[in-house]
C-alpha positions as CSV (number, residue, x, y, z in Angstrom):
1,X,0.0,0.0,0.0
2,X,2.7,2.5,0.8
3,X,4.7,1.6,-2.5
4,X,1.5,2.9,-4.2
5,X,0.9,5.9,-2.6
6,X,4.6,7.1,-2.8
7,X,3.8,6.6,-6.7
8,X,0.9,7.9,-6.7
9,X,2.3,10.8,-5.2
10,X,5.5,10.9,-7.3
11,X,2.7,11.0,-10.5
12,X,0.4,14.0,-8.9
13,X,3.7,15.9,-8.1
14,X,5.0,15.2,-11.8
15,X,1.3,16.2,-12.9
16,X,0.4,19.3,-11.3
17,X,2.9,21.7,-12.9
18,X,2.4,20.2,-16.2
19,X,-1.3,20.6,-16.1
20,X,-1.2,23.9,-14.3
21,X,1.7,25.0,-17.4
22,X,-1.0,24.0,-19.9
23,X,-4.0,25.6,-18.4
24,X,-2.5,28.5,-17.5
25,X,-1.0,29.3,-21.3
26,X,-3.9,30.2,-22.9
27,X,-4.6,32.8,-19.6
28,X,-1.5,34.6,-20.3
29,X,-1.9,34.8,-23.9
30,X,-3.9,37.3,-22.9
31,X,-3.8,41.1,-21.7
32,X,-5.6,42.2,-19.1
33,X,-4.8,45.8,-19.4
34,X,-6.5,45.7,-23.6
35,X,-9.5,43.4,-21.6
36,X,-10.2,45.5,-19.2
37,X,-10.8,48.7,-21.3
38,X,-12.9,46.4,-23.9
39,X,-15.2,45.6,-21.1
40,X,-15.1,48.9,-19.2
41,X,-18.4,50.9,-18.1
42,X,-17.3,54.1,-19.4
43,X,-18.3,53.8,-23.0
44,X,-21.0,56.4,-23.7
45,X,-22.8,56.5,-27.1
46,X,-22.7,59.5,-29.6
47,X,-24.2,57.8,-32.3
48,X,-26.5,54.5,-33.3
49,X,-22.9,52.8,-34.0
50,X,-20.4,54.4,-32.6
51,X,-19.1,55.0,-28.4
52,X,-16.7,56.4,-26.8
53,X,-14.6,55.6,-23.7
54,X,-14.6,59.0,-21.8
55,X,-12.1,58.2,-19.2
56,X,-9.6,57.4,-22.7
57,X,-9.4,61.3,-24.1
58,X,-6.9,62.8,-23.4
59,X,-4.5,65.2,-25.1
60,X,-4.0,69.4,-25.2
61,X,-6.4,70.6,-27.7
62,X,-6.6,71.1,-30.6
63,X,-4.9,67.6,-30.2
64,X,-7.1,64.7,-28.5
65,X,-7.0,61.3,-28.4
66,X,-9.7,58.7,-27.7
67,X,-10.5,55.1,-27.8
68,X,-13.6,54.5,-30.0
69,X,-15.5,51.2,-30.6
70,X,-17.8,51.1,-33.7
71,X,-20.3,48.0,-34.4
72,X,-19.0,45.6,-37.4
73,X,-21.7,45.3,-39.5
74,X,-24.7,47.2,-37.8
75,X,-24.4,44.3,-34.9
76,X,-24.5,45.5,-31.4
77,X,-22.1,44.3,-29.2
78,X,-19.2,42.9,-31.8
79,X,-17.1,45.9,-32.0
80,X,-13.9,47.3,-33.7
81,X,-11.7,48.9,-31.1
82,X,-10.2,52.3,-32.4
83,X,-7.7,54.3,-30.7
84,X,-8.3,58.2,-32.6
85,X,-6.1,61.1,-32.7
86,X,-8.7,64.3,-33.4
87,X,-7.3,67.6,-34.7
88,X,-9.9,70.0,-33.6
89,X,-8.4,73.0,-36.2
90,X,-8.8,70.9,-38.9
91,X,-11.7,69.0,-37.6
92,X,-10.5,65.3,-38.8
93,X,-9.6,62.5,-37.4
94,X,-6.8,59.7,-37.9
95,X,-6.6,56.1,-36.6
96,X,-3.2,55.2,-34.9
97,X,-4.3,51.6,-33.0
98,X,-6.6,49.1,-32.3
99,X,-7.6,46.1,-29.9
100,X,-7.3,42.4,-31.1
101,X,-9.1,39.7,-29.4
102,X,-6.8,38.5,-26.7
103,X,-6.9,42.5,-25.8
104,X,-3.4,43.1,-27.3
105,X,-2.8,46.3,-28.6
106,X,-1.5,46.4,-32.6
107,X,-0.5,49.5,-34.5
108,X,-3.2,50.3,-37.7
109,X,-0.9,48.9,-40.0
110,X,-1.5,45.7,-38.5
111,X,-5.3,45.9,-38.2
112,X,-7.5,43.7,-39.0
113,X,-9.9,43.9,-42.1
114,X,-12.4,44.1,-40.1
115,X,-11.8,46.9,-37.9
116,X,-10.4,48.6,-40.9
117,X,-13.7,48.0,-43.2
118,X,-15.9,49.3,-39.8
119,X,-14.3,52.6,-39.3
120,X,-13.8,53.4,-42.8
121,X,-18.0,52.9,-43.3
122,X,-18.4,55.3,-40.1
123,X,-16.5,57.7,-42.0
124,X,-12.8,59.1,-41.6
125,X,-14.3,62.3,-40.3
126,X,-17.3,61.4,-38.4
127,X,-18.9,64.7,-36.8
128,X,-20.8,63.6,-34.3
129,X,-17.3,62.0,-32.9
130,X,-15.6,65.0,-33.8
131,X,-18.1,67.3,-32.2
132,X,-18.5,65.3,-29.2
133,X,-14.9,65.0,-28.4
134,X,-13.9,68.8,-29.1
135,X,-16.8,70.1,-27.4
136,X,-15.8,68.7,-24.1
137,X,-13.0,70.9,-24.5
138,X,-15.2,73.9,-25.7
139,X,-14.1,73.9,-29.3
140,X,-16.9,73.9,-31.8
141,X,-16.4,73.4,-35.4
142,X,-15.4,76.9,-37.0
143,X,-18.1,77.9,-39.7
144,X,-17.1,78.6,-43.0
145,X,-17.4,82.2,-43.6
146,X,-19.6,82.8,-46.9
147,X,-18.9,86.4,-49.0
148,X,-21.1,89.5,-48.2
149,X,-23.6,90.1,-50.6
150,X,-23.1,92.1,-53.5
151,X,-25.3,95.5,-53.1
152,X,-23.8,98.0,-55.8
153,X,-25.9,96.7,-58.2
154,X,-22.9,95.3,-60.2
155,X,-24.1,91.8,-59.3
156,X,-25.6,89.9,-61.8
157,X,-26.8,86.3,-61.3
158,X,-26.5,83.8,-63.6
């Protein structure tokens, strides 16, 4: 009896890391850091498709970034993770990163189709993103300013 339990326990001691090395492997494929902010509270909506993580912008206008997430495809909840820098002046936007699955954070470059296809059909300069973001700072879009009406009498339409 004793000869089996010392090999039982030699097997369970030989056993233990090798199952904990193989469980744990797919765990620490991950990043908890990319995970957290995919699941995070603080998204807020400023458009049918399209949120915001408020606690993300950040930046010294007219120069903000922000994390966006944008539906794929029109479906709620499977979203493309953007990571925006907004000029304000110029009142665009540019993508610099994104989110993959196991919350890893990959330049543009390296995006995905998929992430790439959904912001492109939001549009590169989406103004309810823009507007929302620079208006927390107080900076509205600057309107264009249109020539003063001709009253001479020297104006002819046409």
């Amino acid at each position: 009896m004793t000869t089996k339990a010392l090999t039982l326990t030699r097997i369970v001691i030989w056993l233990v890391p090798l199952f904990s090395t193989i469980l744990s492997a797919p765990l620490s494929a991950q990043n908890p850091t990319g995970i957290q902010l995919r699941n995070d509270l603080a998204w807020h909506g400023v458009s049918d498709r399209i949120q915001i993580h408020q606690p993300s912008v950040q930046g010294k206008p007219p120069y903000i970034d922000v994390w966006e997430r944008i539906a794929i495809g029109n479906t709620y909840g499977n979203w493309a993770y953007v990571k925006n820098l907004i000029d304000c002046q110029q009142w665009t936007q540019i993508p610099f990163s994104t989110i993959d699955r196991n919350g890893y954070f990959v330049h543009w470059s390296d995006a995905p189709g998929s992430v790439k296809a959904a912001w492109e059909a939001h549009g590169q300069g989406n103004e309810r993103v823009i507007t929302g973001v620079c208006g927390l700072y107080g900076i509205t879009k600057q309107r264009r300013e249109t020539p003063d009406t001709d009253k001479s009498g020297n104006y002819v339409e046409r």
